[in-house]
N, C-alpha and C positions, 0 to 999 in steps of 0.2 A: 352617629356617634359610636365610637367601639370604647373598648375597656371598661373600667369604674363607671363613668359617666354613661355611656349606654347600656351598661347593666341595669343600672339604677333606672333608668328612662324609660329599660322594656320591661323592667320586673318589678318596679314599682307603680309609676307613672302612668304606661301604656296600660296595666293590665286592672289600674283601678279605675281607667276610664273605659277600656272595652265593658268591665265588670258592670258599673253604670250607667251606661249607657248601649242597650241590650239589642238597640236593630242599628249600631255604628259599630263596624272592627277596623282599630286600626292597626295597619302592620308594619311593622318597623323596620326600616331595611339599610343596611349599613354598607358605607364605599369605602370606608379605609379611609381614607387620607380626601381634603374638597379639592386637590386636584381632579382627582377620580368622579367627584359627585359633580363637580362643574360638566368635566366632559359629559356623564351620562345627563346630566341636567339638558344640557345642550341636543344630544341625540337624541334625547325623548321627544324634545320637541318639533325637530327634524323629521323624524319619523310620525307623529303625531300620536303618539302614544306615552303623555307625562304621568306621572307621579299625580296624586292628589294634591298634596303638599311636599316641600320639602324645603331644607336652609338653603339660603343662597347670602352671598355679601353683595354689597352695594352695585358692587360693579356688573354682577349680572344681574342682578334687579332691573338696572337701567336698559341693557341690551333684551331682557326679558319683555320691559314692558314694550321698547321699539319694535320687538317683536308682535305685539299684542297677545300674549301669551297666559298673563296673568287676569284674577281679577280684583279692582281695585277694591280692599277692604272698605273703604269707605263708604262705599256703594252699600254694601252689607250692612254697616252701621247704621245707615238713614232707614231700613227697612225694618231693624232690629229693637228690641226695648232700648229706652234712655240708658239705661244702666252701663251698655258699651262704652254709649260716648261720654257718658259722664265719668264714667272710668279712665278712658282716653285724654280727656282733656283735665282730671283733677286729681289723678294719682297714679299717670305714669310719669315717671322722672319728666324733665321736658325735652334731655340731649336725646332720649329714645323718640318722642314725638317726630323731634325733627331729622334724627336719622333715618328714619320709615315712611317720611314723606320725601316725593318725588315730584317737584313741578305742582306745587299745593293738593296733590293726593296720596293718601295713605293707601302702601303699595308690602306693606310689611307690617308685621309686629317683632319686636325684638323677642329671640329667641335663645342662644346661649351668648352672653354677653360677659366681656372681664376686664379687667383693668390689672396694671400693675402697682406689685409691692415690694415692699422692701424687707428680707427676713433674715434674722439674728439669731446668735446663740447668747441669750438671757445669761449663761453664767459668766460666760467670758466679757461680756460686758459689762454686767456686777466686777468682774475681777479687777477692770482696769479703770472702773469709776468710766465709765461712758453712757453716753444715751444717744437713742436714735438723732438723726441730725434731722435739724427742719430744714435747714437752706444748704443751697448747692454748696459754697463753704463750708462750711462746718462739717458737710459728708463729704468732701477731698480730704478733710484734715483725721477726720472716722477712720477713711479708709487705710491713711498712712500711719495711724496708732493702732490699729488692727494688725498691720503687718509684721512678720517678725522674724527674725533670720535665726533661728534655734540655737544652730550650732558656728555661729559668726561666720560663717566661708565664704557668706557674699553671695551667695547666687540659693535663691529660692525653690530649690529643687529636691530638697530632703523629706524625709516624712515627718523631722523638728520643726520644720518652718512652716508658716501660716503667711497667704498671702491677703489681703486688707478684702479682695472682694475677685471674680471671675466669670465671664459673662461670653456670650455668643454673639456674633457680629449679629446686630437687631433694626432692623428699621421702626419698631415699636420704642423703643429705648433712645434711639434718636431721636425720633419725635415729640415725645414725650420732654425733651432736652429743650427742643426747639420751640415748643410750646411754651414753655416755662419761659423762656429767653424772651418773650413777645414776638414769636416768628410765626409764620403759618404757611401751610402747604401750598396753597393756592391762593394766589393773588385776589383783591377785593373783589373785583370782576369774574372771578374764575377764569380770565383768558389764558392764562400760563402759569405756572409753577413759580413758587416762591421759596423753594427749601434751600436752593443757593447764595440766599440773602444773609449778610453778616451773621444774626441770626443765626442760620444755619450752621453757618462755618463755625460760629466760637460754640455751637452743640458740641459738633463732630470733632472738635480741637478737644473740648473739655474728657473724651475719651479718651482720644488719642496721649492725651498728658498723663491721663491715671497707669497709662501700660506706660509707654516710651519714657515719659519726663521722673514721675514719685516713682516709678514701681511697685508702685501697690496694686496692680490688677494684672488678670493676664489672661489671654482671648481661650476661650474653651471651645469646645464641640458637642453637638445635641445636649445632651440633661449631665455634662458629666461634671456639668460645675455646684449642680444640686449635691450627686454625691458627695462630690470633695467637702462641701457643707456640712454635710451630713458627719462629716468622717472625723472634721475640726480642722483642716487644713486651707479653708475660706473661712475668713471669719460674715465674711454680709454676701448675700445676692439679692438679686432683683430677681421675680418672677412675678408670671401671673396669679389675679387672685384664685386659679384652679391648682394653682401649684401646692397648693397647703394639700388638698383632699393625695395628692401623688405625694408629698412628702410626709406627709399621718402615716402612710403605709410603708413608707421607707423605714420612719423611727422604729415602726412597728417591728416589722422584720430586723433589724438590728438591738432592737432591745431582748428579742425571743431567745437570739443568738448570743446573748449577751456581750455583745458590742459596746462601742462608746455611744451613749445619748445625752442629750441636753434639754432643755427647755427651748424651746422654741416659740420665738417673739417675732410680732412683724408689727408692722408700721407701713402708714402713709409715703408717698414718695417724698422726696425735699423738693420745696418751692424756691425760685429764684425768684428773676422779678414777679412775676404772676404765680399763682396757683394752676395748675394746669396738667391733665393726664389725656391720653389718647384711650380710648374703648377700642375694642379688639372681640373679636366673633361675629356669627352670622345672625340673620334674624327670620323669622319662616313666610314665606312663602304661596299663595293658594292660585292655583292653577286653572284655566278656563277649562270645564269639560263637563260632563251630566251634571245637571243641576241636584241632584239626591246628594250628587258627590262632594259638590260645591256647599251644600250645605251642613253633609256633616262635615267635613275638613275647616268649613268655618264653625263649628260647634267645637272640636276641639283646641282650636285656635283661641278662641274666648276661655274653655275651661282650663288650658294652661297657663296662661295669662292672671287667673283668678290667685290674690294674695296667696292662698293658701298651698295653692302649688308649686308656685314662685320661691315661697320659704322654704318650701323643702325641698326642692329644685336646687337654691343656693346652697341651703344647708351639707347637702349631699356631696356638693359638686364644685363647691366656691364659684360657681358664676354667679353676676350681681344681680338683684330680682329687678323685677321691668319695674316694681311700684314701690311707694312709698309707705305701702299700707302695710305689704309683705314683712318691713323692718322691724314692727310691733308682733310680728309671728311667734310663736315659742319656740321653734323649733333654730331661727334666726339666732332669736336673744340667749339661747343659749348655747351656742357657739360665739356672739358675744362674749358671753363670761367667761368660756373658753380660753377665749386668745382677747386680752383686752383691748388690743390696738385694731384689731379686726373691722369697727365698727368706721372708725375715722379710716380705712383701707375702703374701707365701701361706700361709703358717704363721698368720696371721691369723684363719686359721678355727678355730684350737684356742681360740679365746676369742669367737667368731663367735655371734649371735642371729640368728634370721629373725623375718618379719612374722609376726602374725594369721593363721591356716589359714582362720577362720569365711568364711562366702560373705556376711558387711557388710564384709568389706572391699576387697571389689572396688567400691563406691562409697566403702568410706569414705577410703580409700585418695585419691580423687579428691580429696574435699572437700579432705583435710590438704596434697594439691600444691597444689590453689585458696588455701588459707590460706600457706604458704609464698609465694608470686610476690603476695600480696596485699600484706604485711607488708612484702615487701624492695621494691617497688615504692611504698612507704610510704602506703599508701592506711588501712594501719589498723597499728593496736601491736602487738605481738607477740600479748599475751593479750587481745587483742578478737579475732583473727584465728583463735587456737589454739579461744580461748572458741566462736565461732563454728562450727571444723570437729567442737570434739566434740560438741556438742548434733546437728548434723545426723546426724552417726556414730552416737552414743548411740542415736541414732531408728532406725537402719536394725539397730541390735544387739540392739535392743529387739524388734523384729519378730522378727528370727531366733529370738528364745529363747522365747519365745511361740510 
């Protein structure tokens, strides 16, 4: 972790469990970006010189454990007091249970975990009699009462005009679409990919119409559609729930300066046919090697995990806590009362799906962001675009199972 969220983790976190826990040191050590932590993940073990712990996503979970590289926490739990498992089995969510099993063993614990939201400016909302939208309707029709051409000249480019909402070509935001729509990634069987299915298409269609057809959105790059929010020239975006802890600091900075600020509201995403959100982050990780090692790495594995650290983990950082227990925290409930839509943003995970575990979809994953930014940049249709990323996918899925 770097920034906010790895301050917090080494200067908090790490150093109230080194503090307690007097013959374990754990040392924290940061890659920048999980491209970087995958590669060295991968070379450590090449070399045969890992990490004790560290995050990894699903996709190398799976090539980790083909490798025989980890050890399965489950293992640990049957050796450990009931408390683990009964922890495990009655107050962690149950999408993180089954996201951190692999082929009926527990091969992870979740460890920073997020989902997306939806985030407003409270007054301009009041101003025009609006409120967050629940269904996919109602937020296209949001998005088009949000928009506003200031100075009538028709084109959305002044520092008068407000556009309805702006966003970064996303394969989370897709899916999360597709989800909603009754579509799914992967077919019943897991033999092939399913995001090129009607489904799919009328996701990626439903983007496509918010830029090209209303004009109410319009495609951004990195975090620059957070500021424009910030600034009052977006009236909605979608981000993660860590995006609040990176936009606290934004308001902050801009209110020091005496800038423009608002109240800042968020909300649950809108539901179409289904209720439905995609989870997004890594989860940790415990690596075969000296048994001393193995088991303090599994001691702090449990003590982050523990409600209490979970709350202030979330609290700290917006990612959502692994338990259910964590939600009754103080430190939770009041960031609750904070931001009142916050609670039903997190509760989100009681109806939450995650990606593909398989190691295709660490490329395939790729292809379907290259098909998303294809489409809205209107170089191809929806389902020439989808068509395209699942045949490439199918190939690399096709390898795996063979």
């Amino acid at each position: 972790m770097g920034g906010p969220l790895g301050e917090f983790m080494e200067d908090s976190l790490v150093t109230e469990f080194n503090a307690t826990h007097p013959y374990i040191e754990v040392i924290p050590v940061s890659m920048g970006n999980y491209r970087a932590l995958c590669q060295k993940i991968l070379a450590s073990v090449m070399a045969g010189d890992t990490p004790v712990v560290a995050q990894a996503y699903e996709t190398w979970t799976s090539q980790l454990i083909r490798g025989n590289a980890l050890v399965p926490l489950d293992s640990l739990m049957e050796l450990d007091t009931p408390d683990i498992t009964d922890r495990w089995n009655n107050d962690f969510f149950p999408v993180f249970r089954l996201n951190n099993t692999f082929d009926g063993r527990i091969y992870s614990f979740p460890f920073n975990k997020s989902a997306q939201a939806v985030y407003y400016n409270v007054e301009l909302m009041d101003s025009l009699n609006l409120e967050p939208a629940e269904t996919r309707d109602e937020y296209r029709k949001l998005l088009i009462s949000l928009t506003n051409d200031g100075n009538n000249d028709g084109d959305l480019l002044d520092d008068v005009d407000r556009w309805g909402t702006a966003f970064t070509p996303s394969v989370g935001m897709f899916e999360n679409l597709l989800l909603q729509g009754g579509g799914s990634l992967l077919s019943e069987d897991g033999s092939r990919t399913a995001f090129a299915s009607q489904a799919g298409i009328e996701a990626l269609q439903f983007l496509i119409d918010l830029i090209h057809t209303d004009g109410s959105a319009r495609i951004s790059s990195g975090y620059t559609h957070q500021n424009d929010f910030a600034e009052g020239l977006v009236g909605i975006v979608q981000g993660s729930t860590v995006s609040l802890a990176f936009m606290e600091k934004t308001f902050q900075r801009r209110e020091e300066n005496g800038e423009y600020v608002f109240t800042l509201g968020i909300a649950p995403l809108p539901a179409y046919r289904e209720q439905a959100v995609i989870i997004a982050g890594t989860n940790v990780i415990l690596f075969k090697s000296d048994s001393a090692e193995v088991e303090a790495g599994w001691e702090f594995i449990k003590w982050f995990t523990e409600s209490r650290q979970q709350a202030r983990w979330s609290a700290a950082t917006g990612y959502i806590p692994a338990t259910r227990s964590s939600i009754e925290e103080p430190e939770i409930q009041e960031r609750f009362e904070e931001y009142p839509g916050l609670e039903d943003v997190m509760l989100q995970i009681e109806y939450a799906q995650f990606e593909p575990q398989q190691t295709f979809w660490y490329d395939g994953r790729l292809f379907l962001s290259e098909a998303v930014e294809i489409a809205l940049y209107g170089r191809m249709s929806a389902e020439e675009a989808l068509s395209r990323a699942a045949t490439l996918a199918d190939a690399e899925l096709g390898s795996e199972l063979d």
